[in-house]
C-alpha positions in Angstrom: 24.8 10.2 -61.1 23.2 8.3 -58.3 21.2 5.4 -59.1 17.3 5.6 -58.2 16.1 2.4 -58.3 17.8 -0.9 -57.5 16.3 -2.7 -60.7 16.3 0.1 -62.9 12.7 0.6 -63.3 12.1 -3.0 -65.1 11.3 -6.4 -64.0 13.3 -8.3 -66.5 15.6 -9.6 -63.3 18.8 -11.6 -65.9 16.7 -12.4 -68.5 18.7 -10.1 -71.2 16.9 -8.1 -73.6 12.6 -7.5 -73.9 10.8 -6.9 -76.4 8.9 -3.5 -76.7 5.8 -2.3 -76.7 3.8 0.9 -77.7 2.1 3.0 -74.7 -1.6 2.9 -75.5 -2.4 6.8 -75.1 1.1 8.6 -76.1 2.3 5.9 -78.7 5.9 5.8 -76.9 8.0 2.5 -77.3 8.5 1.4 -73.8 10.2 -2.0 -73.3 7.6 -4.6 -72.2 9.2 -5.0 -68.5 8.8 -1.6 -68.1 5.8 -0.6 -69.0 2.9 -0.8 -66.9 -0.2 -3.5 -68.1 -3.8 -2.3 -67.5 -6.4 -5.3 -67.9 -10.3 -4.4 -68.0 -13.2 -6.5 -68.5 -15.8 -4.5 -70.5 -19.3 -5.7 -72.0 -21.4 -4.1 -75.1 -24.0 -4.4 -72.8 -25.2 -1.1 -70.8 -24.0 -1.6 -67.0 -28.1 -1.2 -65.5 -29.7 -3.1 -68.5 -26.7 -5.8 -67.5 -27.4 -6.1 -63.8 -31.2 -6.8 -64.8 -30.2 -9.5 -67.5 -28.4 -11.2 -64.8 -30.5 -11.1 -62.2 -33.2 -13.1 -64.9 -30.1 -15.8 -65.8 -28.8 -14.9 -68.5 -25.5 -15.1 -69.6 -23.3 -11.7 -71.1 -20.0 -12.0 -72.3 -17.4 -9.8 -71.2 -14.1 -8.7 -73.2 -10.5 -8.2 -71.9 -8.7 -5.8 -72.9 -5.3 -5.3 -72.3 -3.4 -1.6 -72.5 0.3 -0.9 -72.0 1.3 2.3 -70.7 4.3 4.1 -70.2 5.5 5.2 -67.0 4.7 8.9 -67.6 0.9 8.1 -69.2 0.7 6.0 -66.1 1.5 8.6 -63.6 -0.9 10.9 -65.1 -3.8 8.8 -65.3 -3.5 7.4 -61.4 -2.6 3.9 -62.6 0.3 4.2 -60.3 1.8 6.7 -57.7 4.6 8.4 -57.1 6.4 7.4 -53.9 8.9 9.1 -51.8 12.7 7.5 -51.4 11.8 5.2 -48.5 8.2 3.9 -49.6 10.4 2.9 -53.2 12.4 0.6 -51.7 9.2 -1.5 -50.9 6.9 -3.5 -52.7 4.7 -1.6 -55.8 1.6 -0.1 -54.5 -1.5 0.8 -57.1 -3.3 3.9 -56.5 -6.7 2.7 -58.1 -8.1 -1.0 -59.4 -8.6 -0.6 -63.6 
């Protein structure tokens, strides 16, 4: 069967076994190299009430959040692309910022 992709779909390069993680939509185990990280900065503040509290000074905190998905959930939500033979062999592209 021909091989796809050079590293396998992972990023682990020699460094042996990862540990896994679970997608954040499907609940798949997907090993940590391989599944793809979405960070978002989100405040319990509404977005136009926030842009007028910041325009007086004040100060809102914002809260990361960090969701892994698996290659599938991240296809189907845009996170990522899928690219034709050639444009795999080059560096990963994003469809959209998250």
């Amino acid at each position: 069967m021909p091989k796809k992709r050079k590293s396998g779909g992972r990023s682990k390069g020699g460094s042996g076994r990862s540990g896994m993680v679970q997608c954040s939509y499907c609940g798949a185990q997907v090993p940590r190299d391989k599944a793809k990280r979405v960070t978002r900065y989100t405040s319990l503040v509404d977005r136009r009430l926030l842009k007028e509290l910041q325009d007086s000074g004040a100060q809102i905190a914002r809260y990361r959040t960090t969701k892994y998905l698996c290659v599938s959930c991240a296809v189907h939500r845009g996170v990522v692309k899928v690219r034709g033979k050639d444009d795999r062999k080059s560096e990963p592209i994003r469809r959209r910022r998250n």
